[in-house]
DRENDO-1510 file (C-alpha; in Angstrom, 1 decimal, always signed):
<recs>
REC; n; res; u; v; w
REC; 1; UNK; -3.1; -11.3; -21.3 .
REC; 2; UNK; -2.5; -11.8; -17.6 .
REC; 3; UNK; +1.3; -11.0; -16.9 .
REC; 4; UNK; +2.0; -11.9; -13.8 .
REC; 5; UNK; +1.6; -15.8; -12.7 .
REC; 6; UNK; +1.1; -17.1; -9.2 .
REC; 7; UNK; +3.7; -19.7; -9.3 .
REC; 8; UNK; +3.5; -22.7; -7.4 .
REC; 9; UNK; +6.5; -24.5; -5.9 .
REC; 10; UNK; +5.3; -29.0; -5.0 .
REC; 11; UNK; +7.6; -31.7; -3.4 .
REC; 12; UNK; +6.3; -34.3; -6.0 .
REC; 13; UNK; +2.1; -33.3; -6.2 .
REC; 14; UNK; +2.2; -30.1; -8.5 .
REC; 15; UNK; -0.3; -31.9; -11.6 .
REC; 16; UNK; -2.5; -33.7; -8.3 .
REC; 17; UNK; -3.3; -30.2; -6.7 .
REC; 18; UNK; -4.0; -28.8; -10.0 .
REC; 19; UNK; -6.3; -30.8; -10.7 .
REC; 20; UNK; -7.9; -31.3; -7.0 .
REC; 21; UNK; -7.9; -27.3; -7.3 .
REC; 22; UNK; -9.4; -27.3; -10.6 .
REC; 23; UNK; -12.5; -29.6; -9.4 .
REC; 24; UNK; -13.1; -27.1; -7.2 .
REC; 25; UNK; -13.8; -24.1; -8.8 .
REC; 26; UNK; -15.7; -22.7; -12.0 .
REC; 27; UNK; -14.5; -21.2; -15.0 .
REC; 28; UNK; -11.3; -23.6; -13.9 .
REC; 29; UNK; -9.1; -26.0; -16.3 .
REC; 30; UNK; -5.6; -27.9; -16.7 .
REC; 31; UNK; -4.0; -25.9; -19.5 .
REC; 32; UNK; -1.1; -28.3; -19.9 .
REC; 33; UNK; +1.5; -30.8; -18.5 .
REC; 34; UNK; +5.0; -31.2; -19.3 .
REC; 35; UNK; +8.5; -32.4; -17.5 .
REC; 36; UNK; +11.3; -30.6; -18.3 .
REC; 37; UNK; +14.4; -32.8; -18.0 .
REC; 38; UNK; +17.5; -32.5; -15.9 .
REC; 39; UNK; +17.1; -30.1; -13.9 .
REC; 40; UNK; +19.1; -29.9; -9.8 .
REC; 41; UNK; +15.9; -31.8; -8.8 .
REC; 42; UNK; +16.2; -34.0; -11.6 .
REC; 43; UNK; +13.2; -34.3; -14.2 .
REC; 44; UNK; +10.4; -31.5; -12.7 .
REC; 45; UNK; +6.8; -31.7; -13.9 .
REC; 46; UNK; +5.2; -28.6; -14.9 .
REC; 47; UNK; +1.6; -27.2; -14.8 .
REC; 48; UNK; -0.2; -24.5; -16.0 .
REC; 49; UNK; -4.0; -24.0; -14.7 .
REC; 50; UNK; -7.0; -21.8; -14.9 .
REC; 51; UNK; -8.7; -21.2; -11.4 .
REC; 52; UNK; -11.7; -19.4; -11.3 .
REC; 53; UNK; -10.2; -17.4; -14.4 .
REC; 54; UNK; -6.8; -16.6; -12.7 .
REC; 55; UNK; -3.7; -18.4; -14.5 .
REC; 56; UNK; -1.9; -20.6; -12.4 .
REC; 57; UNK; +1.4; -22.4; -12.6 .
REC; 58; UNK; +2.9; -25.6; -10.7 .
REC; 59; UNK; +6.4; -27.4; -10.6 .
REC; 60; UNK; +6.8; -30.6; -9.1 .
REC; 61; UNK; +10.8; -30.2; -8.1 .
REC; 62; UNK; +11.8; -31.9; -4.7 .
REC; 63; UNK; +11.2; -30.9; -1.5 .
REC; 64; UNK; +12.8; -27.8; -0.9 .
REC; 65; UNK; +10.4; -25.3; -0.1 .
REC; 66; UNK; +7.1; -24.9; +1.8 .
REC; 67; UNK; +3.8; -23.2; +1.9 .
REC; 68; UNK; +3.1; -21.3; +5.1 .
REC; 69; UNK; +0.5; -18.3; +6.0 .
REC; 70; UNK; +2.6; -15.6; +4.8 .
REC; 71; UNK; +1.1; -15.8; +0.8 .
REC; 72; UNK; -2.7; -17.1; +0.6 .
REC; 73; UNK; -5.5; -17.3; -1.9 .
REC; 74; UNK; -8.2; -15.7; -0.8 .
REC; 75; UNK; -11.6; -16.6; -2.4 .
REC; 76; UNK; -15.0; -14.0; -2.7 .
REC; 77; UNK; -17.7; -16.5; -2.3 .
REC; 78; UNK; -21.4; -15.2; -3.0 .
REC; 79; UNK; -23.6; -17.5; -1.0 .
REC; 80; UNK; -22.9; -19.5; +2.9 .
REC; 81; UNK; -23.2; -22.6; +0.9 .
REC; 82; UNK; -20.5; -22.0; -1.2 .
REC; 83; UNK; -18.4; -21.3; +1.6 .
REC; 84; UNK; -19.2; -24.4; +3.5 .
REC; 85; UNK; -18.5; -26.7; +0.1 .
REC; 86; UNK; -15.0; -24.8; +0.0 .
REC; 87; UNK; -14.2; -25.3; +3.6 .
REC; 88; UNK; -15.1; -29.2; +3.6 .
REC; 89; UNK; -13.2; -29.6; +0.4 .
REC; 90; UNK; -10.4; -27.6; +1.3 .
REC; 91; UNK; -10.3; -28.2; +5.3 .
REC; 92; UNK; -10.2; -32.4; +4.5 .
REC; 93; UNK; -6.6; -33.6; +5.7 .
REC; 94; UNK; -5.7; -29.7; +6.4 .
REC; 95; UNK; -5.4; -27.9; +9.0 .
REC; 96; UNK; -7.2; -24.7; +10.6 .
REC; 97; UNK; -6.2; -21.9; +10.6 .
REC; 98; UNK; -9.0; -19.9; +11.5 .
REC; 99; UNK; -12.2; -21.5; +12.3 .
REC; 100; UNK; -15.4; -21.4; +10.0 .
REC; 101; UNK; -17.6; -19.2; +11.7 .
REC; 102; UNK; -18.7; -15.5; +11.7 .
REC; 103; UNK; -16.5; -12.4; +12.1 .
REC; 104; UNK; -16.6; -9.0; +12.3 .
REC; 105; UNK; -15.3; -8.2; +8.7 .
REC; 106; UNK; -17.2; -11.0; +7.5 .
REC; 107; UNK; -20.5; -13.4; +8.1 .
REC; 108; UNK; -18.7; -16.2; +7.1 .
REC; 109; UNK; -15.3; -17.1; +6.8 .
REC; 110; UNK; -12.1; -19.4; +7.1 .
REC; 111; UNK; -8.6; -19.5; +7.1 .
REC; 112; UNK; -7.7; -22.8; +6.0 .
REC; 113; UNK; -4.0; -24.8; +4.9 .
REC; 114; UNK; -5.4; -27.8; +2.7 .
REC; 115; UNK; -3.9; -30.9; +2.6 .
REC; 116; UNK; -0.5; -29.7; +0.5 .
REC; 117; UNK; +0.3; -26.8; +3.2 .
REC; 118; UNK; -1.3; -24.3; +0.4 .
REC; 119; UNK; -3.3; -21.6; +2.6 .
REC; 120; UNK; -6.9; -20.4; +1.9 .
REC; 121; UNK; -9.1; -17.8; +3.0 .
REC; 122; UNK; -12.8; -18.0; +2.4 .
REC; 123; UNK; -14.7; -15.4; +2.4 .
REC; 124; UNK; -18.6; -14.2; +2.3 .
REC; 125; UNK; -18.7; -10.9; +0.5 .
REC; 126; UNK; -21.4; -8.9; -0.8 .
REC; 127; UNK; -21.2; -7.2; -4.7 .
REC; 128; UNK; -19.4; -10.4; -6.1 .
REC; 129; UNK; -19.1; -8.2; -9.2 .
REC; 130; UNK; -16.7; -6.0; -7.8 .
REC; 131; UNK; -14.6; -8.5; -6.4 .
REC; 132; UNK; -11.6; -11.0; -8.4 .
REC; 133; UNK; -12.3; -14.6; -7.5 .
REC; 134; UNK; -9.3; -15.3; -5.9 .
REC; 135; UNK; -6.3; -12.9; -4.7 .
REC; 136; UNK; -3.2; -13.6; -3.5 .
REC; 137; UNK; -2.8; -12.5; +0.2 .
REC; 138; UNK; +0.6; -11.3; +0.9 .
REC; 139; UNK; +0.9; -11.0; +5.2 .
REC; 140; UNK; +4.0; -9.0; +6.4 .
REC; 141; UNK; +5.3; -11.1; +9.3 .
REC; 142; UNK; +8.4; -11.4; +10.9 .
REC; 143; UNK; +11.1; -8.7; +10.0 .
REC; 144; UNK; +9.0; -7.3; +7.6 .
REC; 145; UNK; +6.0; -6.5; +9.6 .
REC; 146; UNK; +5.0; -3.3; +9.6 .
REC; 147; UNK; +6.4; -3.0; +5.9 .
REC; 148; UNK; +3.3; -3.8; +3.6 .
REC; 149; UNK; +1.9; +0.0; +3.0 .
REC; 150; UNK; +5.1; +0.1; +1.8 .
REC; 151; UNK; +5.3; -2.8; -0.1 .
REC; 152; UNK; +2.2; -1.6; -2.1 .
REC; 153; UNK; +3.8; +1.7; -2.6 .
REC; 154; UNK; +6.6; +0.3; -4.2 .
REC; 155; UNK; +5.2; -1.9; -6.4 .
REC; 156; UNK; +2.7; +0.7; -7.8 .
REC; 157; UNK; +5.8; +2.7; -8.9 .
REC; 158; UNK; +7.8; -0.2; -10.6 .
REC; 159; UNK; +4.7; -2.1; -12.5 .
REC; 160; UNK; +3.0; +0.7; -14.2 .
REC; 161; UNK; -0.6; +1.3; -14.5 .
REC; 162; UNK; -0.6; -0.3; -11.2 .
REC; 163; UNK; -3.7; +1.0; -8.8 .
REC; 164; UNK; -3.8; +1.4; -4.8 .
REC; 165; UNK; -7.0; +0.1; -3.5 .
REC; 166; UNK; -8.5; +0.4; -0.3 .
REC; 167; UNK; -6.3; +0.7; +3.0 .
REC; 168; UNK; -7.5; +0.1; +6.5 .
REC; 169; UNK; -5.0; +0.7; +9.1 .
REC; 170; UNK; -4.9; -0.8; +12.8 .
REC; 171; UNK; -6.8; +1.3; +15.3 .
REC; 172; UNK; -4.4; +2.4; +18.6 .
REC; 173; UNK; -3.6; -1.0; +20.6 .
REC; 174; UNK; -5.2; -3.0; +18.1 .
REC; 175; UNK; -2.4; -4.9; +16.9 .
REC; 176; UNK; -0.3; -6.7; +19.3 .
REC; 177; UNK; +2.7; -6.5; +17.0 .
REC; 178; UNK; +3.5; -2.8; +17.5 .
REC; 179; UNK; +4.9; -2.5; +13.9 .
REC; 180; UNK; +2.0; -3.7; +12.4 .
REC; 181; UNK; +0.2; -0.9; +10.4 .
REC; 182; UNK; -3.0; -1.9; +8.1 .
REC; 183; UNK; -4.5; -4.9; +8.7 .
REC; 184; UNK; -6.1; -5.0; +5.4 .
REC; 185; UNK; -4.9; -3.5; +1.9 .
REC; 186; UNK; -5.7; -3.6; -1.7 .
REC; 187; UNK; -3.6; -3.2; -4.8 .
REC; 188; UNK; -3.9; -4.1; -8.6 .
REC; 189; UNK; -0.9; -5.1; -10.3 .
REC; 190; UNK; -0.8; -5.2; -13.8 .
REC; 191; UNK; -4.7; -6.2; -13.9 .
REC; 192; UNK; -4.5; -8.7; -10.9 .
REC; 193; UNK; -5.4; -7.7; -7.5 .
REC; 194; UNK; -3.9; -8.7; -4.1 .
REC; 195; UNK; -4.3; -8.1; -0.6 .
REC; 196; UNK; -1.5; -6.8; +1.4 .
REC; 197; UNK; -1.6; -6.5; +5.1 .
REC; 198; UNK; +0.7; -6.8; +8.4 .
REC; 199; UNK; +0.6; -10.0; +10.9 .
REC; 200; UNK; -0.9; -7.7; +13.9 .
REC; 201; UNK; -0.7; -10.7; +15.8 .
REC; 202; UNK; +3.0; -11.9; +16.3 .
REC; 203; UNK; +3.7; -14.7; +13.3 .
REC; 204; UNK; +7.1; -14.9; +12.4 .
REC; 205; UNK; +6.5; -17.2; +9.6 .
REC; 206; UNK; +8.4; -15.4; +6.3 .
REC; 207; UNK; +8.2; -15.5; +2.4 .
REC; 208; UNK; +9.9; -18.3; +0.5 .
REC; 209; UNK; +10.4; -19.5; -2.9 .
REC; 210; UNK; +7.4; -21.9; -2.3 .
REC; 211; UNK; +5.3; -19.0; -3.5 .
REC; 212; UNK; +6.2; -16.9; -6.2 .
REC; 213; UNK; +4.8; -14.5; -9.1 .
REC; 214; UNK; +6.2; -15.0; -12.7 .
REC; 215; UNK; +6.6; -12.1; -14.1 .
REC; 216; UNK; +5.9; -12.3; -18.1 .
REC; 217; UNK; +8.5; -10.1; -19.9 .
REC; 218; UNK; +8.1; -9.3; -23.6 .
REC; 219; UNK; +11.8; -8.3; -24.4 .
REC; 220; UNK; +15.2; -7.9; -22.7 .
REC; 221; UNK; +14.2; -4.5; -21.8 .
REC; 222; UNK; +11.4; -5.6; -19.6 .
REC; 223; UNK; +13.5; -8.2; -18.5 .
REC; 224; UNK; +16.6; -5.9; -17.7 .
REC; 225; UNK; +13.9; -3.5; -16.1 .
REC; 226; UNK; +12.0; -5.6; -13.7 .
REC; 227; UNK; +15.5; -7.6; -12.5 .
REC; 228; UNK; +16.6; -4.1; -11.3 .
REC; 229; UNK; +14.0; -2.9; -9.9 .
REC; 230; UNK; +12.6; -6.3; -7.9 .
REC; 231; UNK; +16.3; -8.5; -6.7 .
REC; 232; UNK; +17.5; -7.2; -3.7 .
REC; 233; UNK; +19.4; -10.3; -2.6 .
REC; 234; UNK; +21.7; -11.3; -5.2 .
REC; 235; UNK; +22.9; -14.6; -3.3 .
REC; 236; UNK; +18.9; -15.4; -4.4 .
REC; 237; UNK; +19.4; -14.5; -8.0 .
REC; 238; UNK; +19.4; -17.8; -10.0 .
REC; 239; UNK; +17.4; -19.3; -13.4 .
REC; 240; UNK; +15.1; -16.0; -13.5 .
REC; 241; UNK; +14.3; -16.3; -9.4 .
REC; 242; UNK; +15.1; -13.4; -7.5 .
REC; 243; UNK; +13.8; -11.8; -4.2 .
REC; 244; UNK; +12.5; -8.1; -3.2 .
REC; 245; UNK; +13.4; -5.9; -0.2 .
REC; 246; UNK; +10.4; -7.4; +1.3 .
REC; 247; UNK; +11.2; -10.7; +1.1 .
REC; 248; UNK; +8.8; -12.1; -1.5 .
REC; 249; UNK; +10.2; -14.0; -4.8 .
REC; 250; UNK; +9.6; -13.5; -8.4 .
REC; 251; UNK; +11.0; -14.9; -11.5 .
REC; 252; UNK; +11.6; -12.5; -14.1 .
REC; 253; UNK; +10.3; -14.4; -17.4 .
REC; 254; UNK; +10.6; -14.4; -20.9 .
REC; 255; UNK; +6.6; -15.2; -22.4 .
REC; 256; UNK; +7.2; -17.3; -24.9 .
REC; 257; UNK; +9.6; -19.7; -22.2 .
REC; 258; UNK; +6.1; -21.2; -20.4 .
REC; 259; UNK; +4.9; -21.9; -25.2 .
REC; 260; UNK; +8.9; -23.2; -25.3 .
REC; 261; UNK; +8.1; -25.7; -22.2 .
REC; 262; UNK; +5.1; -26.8; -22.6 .
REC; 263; UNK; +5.1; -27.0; -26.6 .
REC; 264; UNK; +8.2; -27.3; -27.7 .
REC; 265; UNK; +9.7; -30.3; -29.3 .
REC; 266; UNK; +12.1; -32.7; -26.9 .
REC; 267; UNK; +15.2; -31.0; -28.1 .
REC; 268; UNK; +13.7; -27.5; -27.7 .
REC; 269; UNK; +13.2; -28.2; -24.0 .
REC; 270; UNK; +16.5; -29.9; -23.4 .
REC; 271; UNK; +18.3; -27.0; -25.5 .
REC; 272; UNK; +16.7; -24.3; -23.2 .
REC; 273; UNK; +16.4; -25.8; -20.4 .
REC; 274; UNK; +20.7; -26.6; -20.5 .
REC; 275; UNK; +20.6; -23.2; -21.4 .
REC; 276; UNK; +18.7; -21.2; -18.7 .
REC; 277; UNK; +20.1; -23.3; -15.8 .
REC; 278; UNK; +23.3; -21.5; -16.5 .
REC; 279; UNK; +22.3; -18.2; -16.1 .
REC; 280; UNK; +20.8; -15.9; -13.2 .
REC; 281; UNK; +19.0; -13.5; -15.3 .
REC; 282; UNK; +17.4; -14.5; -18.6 .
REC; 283; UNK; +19.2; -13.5; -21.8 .
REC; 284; UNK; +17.0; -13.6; -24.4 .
REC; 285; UNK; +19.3; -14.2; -27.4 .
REC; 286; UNK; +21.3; -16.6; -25.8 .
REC; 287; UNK; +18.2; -18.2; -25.0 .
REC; 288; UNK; +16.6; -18.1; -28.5 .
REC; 289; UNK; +20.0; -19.2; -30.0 .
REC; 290; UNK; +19.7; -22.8; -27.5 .
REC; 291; UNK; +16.3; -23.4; -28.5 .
REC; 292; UNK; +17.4; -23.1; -32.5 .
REC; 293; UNK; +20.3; -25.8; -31.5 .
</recs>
C-alpha cells in the first residue's frame, strides 16, 4: 500500500483537475468524491485519484494557498510524441516555464504550470522501466537553498527503509546561487521516489501548504513518531498539518481517516470531522470515540 500521499491543496477546482489530470494519463482513475462539512472554509470537497499508478489526493477549501515551482510532478515519457501530447494538454491556459525543446540532460523536455498553477516537468528518458511515472520534485529555493542533500539525508533516517538514489552536484561556477549544491537528486521514501535538488539559479519562491505529503499512520505510535520527527514549526501544527526544518508540509494521518471520509455515513464524517478540527495532532481514540457518536 502506498503510504505517503501527494496531497493537493484547490481554491474551488480540486474534483475538475482530477479529472482533467486523470484524462491524461494511463493506468489513471477518480477513486472517490466526498465533501466533508463545516470546516474554516466551510463545506471542502475531497478527491482521491490514481495518476499513472501514483495515489493522489485533492481538497477544494478556499483560496488560501498556491502552487508555485518549488514542488513539481515530473513525468518519464517514453516516446517525443508523448511528450508533445503532454505539453499541449498541460501548456493550454498555462504558463512556461521552460520551453519545449531539447537540453543537455534531456532530448526533449518542459517545465510547464498548467492552467491551475500545478507545475510539470516532462521529460524524455530512456529505460522507462527503471523509472516511476511521475515524481514529485522538491526544488530548494529561497532560504533553504543549498539544503536538499540534506533534506534527503534526513528523511532517509526518519522513514525507514528509505533509499538514496543518484546525486549529481553543481560543477565550480555552475550555479549562480552560491549555496546551491546538487542540481539533481534521487530518493525513495517509503516505496515512492522523488527528486530533490537546489534552485542554482536564484528563485526565491518557497514551500507552502498548497503541496503536501499525507503521511498514512497505522497507530498512535506511528503517529506520535513521525509528528516528532517531521514539525519543526509548531505555530504550523494544526488538524494533522505540520511543517519540516526545510520548509515542506505534511499531515501526519491516521489510514483509516481518508475510508472514514470518503465512506463513512453523514454522521461519521460530521462526528470526525467536529472532532479532528479541534486538535493539532491526531489522537486516535479520541478520534475513534467521535466517529462511534
Amino acid at each position: 500500500m502506498q503510504k505517503i500521499i501527494p496531497h493537493l491543496w484547490f481554491d474551488k477546482e480540486a474534483v475538475e483537475a482530477a479529472k482533467w489530470y486523470v484524462s491524461l494519463f494511463e493506468n489513471s482513475r477518480i477513486i472517490n468524491i466526498t465533501t466533508i462539512p463545516d470546516t474554516p472554509s466551510g463545506d471542502a470537497e475531497l478527491v482521491d485519484f490514481q495518476l499513472a499508478n501514483l495515489r493522489f489526493s485533492a481538497i477544494s477549501a478556499g483560496p488560501y494557498f498556491t502552487f508555485n515551482p518549488s514542488i513539481s510532478l515530473m513525468v518519464a515519457c517514453g516516446t517525443i510524441k508523448e511528450v508533445d501530447r503532454l505539453h499541449a494538454n498541460l501548456s493550454s491556459g498555462g504558463t512556461e516555464l521552460m520551453p519545449l525543446g531539447d537540453y543537455p540532460f534531456s532530448k526533449r523536455y518542459a517545465w510547464v504550470q498548467d492552467r491551475y498553477g500545478l507545475s510539470w516537468q516532462l521529460m524524455l528518458v530512456e529505460n522507462m522501466e527503471e523509472h516511476q511515472k511521475i515524481r514529485p520534485s522538491l526544488l530548494f529555493a529561497g532560504d533553504a537553498c543549498g539544503k536538499a542533500e540534506d533534506a534527503i539525508d534526513y528523511y532517509i533516517s526518519t522513514f525507514e527503509e528509505s533509499k538514496k538514489g543518484f546525486i549529481n552536484h553543481y560543477a565550480v561556477e555552475e550555479a549562480m546561487d552560491t549555496r546551491a549544491k546538487i542540481n539533481y537528486g534521487e530518493v525513495n521514501i517509503w516505496g515512492t521516489e522523488f527528486i530533490v535538488m537546489d534552485h542554482g539559479f536564484g528563485g526565491d519562491f518557497t514551500f507552502n501548504e498548497a503541496f503536501s505529503f499525507m503521511v498514512l499512520c497505522e497507530n498512535q505510535e506511528e503517529i506520535d513518531y513521525f509528528w516528532d520527527k517531521l514539525s519543526f514549526v509548531p505555530e504550523d501544527e494544526q488538524c494533522g498539518w505540520i511543517k519540516d526544518q526545510f520548509g515542506v508540509s505534511w499531515q501526519i494521518t491516521p489510514a483509516s481517516m481518508n475510508e472514514i471520509l470518503m465512506k463513512g455515513t453523514k454522521e461519521e464524517i460530521k462526528h470526525v470531522t467536529e472532532a479532528f478540527l479541534k486538535m493539532k495532532k491526531f489522537d486516535l481514540a479520541t478520534l475513534e470515540k467521535a466517529r462511534l457518536g
